[in-house]
C-alpha positions in Angstrom: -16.3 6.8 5.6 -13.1 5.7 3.7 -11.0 8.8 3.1 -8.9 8.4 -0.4 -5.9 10.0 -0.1 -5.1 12.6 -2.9 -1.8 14.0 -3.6 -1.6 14.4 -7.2 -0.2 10.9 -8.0 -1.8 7.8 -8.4 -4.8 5.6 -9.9 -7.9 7.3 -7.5 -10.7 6.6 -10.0 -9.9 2.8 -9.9 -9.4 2.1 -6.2 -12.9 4.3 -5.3 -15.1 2.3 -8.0 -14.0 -0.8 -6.5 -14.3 0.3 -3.1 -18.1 2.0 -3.9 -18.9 -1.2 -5.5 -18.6 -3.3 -2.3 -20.8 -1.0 -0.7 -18.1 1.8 1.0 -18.8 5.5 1.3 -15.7 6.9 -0.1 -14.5 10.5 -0.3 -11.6 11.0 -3.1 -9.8 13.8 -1.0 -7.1 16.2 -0.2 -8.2 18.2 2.3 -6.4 17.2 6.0 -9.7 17.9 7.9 -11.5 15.1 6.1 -8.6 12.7 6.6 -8.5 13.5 10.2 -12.3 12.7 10.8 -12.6 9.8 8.3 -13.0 6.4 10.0 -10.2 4.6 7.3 -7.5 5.7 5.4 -6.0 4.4 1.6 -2.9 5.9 0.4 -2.3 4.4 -3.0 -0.1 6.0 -5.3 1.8 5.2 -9.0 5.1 7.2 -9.3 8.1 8.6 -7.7 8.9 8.2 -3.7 10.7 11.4 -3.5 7.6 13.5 -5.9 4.8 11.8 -4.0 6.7 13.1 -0.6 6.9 16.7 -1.2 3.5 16.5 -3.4 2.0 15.1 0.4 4.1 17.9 2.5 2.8 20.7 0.0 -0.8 19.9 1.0 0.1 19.3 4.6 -1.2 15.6 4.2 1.7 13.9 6.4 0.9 15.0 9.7 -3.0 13.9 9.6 -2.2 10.3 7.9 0.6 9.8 10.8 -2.1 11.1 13.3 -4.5 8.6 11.7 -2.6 5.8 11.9 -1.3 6.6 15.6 -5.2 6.3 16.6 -5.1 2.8 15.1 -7.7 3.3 12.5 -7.8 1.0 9.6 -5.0 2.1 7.0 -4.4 0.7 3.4 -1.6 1.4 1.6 -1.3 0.4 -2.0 1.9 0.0 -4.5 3.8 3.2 -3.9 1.4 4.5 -0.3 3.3 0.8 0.6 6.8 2.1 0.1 6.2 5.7 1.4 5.6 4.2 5.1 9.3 3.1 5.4 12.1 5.8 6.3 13.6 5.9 2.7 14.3 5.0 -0.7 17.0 4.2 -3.3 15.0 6.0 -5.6 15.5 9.1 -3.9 18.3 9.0 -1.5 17.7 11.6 1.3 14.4 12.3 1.1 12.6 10.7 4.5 9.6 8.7 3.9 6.6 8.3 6.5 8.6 6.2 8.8 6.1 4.2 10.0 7.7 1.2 9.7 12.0 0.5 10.2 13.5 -0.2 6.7 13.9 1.2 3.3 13.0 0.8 -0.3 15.2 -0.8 -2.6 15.5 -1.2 -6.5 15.4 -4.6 -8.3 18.6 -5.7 -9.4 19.7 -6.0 -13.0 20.0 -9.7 -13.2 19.7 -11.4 -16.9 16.7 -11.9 -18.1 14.7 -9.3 -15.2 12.9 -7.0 -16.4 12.1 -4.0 -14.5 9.7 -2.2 -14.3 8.6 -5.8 -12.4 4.8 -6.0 -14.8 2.5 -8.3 -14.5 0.6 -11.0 -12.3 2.7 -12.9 -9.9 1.4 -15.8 -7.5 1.8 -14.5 -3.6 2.5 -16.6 -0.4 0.8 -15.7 2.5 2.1 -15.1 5.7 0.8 -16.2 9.3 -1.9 -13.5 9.5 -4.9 -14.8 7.7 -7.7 -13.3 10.0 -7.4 -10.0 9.2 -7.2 -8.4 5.7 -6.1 -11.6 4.0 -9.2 -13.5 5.5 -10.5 -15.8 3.0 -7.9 -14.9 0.6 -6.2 -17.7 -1.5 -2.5 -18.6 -0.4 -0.7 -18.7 -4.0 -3.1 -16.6 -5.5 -2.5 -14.2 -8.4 -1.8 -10.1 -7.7 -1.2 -7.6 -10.3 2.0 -5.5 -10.1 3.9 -2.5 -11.7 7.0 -0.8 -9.9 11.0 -1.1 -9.9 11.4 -0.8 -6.2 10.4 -3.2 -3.2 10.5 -2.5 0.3 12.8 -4.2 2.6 11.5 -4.0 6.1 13.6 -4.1 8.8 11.3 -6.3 10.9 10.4 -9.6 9.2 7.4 -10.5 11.3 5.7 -7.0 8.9 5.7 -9.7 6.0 2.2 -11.0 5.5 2.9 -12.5 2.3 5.6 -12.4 -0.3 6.6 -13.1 -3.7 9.4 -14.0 -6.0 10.5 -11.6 -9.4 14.5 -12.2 -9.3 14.4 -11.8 -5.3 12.1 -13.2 -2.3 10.5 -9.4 -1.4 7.0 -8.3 0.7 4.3 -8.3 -1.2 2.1 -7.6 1.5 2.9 -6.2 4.8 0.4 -5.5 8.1 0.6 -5.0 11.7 -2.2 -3.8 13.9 -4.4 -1.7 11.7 -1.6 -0.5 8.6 -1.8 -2.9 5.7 -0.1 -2.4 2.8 0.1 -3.9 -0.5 2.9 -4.0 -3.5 0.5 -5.3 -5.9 -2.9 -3.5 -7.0 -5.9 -5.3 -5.5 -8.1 -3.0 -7.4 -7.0 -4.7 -10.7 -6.6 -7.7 -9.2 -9.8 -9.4 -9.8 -11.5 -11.3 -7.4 -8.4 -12.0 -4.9 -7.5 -8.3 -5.1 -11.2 -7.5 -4.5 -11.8 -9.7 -1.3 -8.8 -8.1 0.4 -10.5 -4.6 -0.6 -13.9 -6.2 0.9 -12.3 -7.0 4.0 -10.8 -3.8 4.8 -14.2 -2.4 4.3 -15.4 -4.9 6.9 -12.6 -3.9 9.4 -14.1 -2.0 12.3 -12.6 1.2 13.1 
């Protein structure tokens, strides 16, 4: 089962119809127990770092995700659940993220002509790991994204595939079983949908 994680924040409906449709059991939840026991994990999320922090320690949601991930089962984050796995953010200066991963979270810069909120599709390069969640997945194919902020990892080789909106940033970032992505694959058609099918493939 494919434990959804609910903190208040973020498009749930839309990532468990697309995950039910290739065949997943999928329980929309907030409830740590059921995180705990749940063979896979998705964190996605739409909103604030610093809100979507203390909306997760309110319903004591940190300490089973962390747990989940440190017993290497399959992990997804998406947009925002991509962010909240570094240690912190511009957007909310002092508030600690997960800390999963060495780095921080960093707004675009207001450069002529950019636009932010970054909207829209953009084409993505992939990275060297192609076997995994990206496994069959075009290189240069089209991803659909909304936010302001992009993470900046301190450890390149986390960069599975990147894009270009005013600055080179990590579009998608994996090691061992955490996968993250900036972009939505659940509105990104058939690209977005094959990397969705593939983390319901992954074996726990």
């Amino acid at each position: 089962m494919i434990a959804i994680v609910d903190y208040g924040m973020g498009n749930l409906r839309s990532v468990s119809k697309a995950l039910e449709k290739l065949g997943a059991q999928v329980a929309v939840t907030s409830d740590p127990d059921v995180i705990r026991n749940a063979e896979k994990i998705v964190l996605p999320g739409v909103g604030a770092f610093g809100d979507a922090m203390c909306e997760l320690r309110k319903r004591n949601l940190i300490k089973p995700i962390k747990e989940a991930i440190e017993k290497n089962k399959p992990f997804l984050g998406i947009c925002l659940g991509l962010q909240l796995l570094f240690k912190s953010s511009e957007e909310n200066p002092g508030v600690p993220g997960l800390g999963v991963f060495p780095g921080t979270v960093v707004r675009f810069p207001n450069a002529a002509g950019l636009k932010v909120p970054h909207m829209g599709w953009n084409n993505v390069q992939l990275g060297a790991d192609r076997e995994t969640l990206m496994s069959g997945v075009k290189d240069g194919g089209y991803f659909y994204f909304v936010h302001s902020y992009y993470a900046k990892p301190d450890d390149a080789s986390l960069i599975q595939g990147s894009t270009d909106y005013g600055v080179r940033f990590a579009a998608i970032i994996g090691k061992q079983n955490v996968w993250a992505t900036q972009f939505h694959p659940e509105k990104s058609q058939s690209e977005g949908l094959k990397i969705l099918e593939n983390f319901v493939k992954l074996k726990p």
